[in-house]
Each structure stands twice: as structure tokens, then as C-alpha cells.
Steps between C-alpha positions, in 0.01 A plus 500: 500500500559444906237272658251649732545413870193414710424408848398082409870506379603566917225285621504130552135427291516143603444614833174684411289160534684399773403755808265718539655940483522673835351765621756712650533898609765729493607834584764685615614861619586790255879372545451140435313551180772389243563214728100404478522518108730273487388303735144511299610443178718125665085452661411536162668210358420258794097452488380770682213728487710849643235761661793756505376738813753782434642694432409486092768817457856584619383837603196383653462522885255263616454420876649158563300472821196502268635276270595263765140527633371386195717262435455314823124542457478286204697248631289461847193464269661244232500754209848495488740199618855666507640834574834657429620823621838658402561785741812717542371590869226472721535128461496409853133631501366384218571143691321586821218652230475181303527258815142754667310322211324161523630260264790655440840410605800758376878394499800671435733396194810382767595226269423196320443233801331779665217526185453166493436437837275741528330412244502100596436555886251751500390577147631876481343654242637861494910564401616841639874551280699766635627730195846528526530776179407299247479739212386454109846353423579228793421182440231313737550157449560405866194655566304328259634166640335587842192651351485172297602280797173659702270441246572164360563341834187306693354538837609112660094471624623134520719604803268490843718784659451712224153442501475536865709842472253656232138398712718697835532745260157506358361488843694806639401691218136386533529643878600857420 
């Protein structure tokens, strides 16, 4: 008789106690859809609560620049804390999108320094990865090493620049 796998056997139950799961969004375009499955079911195993914005189907055409919308919105009123988007185009726009929105600060996946920095100086809390044909059958590890990367590293509030940086921030978006 074969043993039943289940998700607790992936997951890291000691960690349960320890933090607190976050609340993080994702979608992606009609193209990047295998690539945000897998992407969702690595989420799954790392103490998040997924709102998965779409599409639910490979056949499914949703409008990413709703999605996006959406996305950003519940992050500029706290009901969401992270977003991820996996695009195969239109990435470029879904930046200058994201970056409209108060609280909400979008970055592109360059590389790892580049994640963390972002995340460190100036608390980014949206991760735009560029699909580059990621189908059912690649395997995404590198990109779950950024995704994880963004969302286990800290905002340094301890650091007056940074601090400094976000208020500017704060304050230009306050003005528009």
C-alpha cells in the first residue's frame, strides 16, 4: 500500500508558530499561467494566504490591466501586503501602473541584490517577473529563490535614509 502524500509533508510545521502567513496576490497574463501555478503551488508551501487574481483557466482571457488594478488597490488600502505578477508582455506598464498607486512600490525581478535592496531601501512590495517561456515542464526554482528572497527579506526601518526615502515618498504621493 503506497503512503498518501500531503501538503504538511512540503511544509516546515515548526514554522507555523513562528510567523504570522502573508497575504500576498498574484496574477498573471493568459501566457504566464503555467508559470503562476507553479509559482502558486511553491506560495503554498511558504505561509501564505494566495488571493490568486487570474487567470483561474489556461483558456481564460482575463484583462491584466484589471487585474493589476485590483491588485494594487488592495495593497494601497492594507488588504493585501505583497503582489506578484508574472507577465509575458506588457510588463513595462504594469510598473508605471503599480508605481500610480499610493502605497505601492513595484520592482522588476533584475536579480537577487536588486530584490533585496529594494525591498531593504524602500520596502517594495510588488515583484513584476518577466516570463521568459516558462511552460508546464520547466523548472522554476530560480524564480522561487527571488520570489522567496522578496518576501522573507525586511524593510531596514532602523536605517534613517531609508526612512527618510519612504516619508519623500509618502509626501509626493500625498501631493498628487
Amino acid at each position: 500500500m503506497a503512503s498518501q502524500m500531503h501538503l504538511k509533508d512540503f511544509v516546515n510545521i515548526e514554522e507555523k508558530d513562528k510567523k504570522k502567513a502573508l497575504k500576498v496576490g498574484i496574477f498573471s497574463d493568459k501566457d504566464s499561467f503555467f508559470f503562476k501555478e507553479k509559482i502558486g503551488i511553491f506560495l503554498d508551501t511558504q505561509w501564505t494566504s494566495l488571493y490568486d487574481l487570474g487567470p483561474s483557466r489556461i483558456d481564460q482571457h482575463k484583462d491584466i490591466l484589471k487585474m493589476a488594478d485590483k491588485m494594487a488597490e488592495a495593497i494601497s488600502v492594507g488588504k493585501l501586503e505583497y503582489g506578484i505578477a508574472l507577465l509575458n508582455e506588457n510588463y513595462e506598464i504594469m510598473n508605471v501602473l503599480f508605481n500610480k498607486y499610493k502605497n505601492v512600490r513595484a520592482i522588476f525581478a533584475v536579480n537577487e541584490d536588486y530584490i533585496v535592496n529594494s525591498r531593504r531601501q524602500f520596502n517594495a512590495n510588488v515583484l513584476i517577473i518577466k516570463n521568459n517561456s516558462i511552460t508546464v515542464d520547466t523548472n522554476t526554482r530560480g524564480y522561487e529563490k527571488e520570489v522567496k528572497l522578496f518576501l522573507e527579506t525586511e524593510f531596514d526601518e532602523e536605517d534613517e535614509e531609508n526612512d527618510k526615502l519612504l516619508k519623500m515618498i509618502s509626501n509626493i504621493e500625498n501631493k498628487n
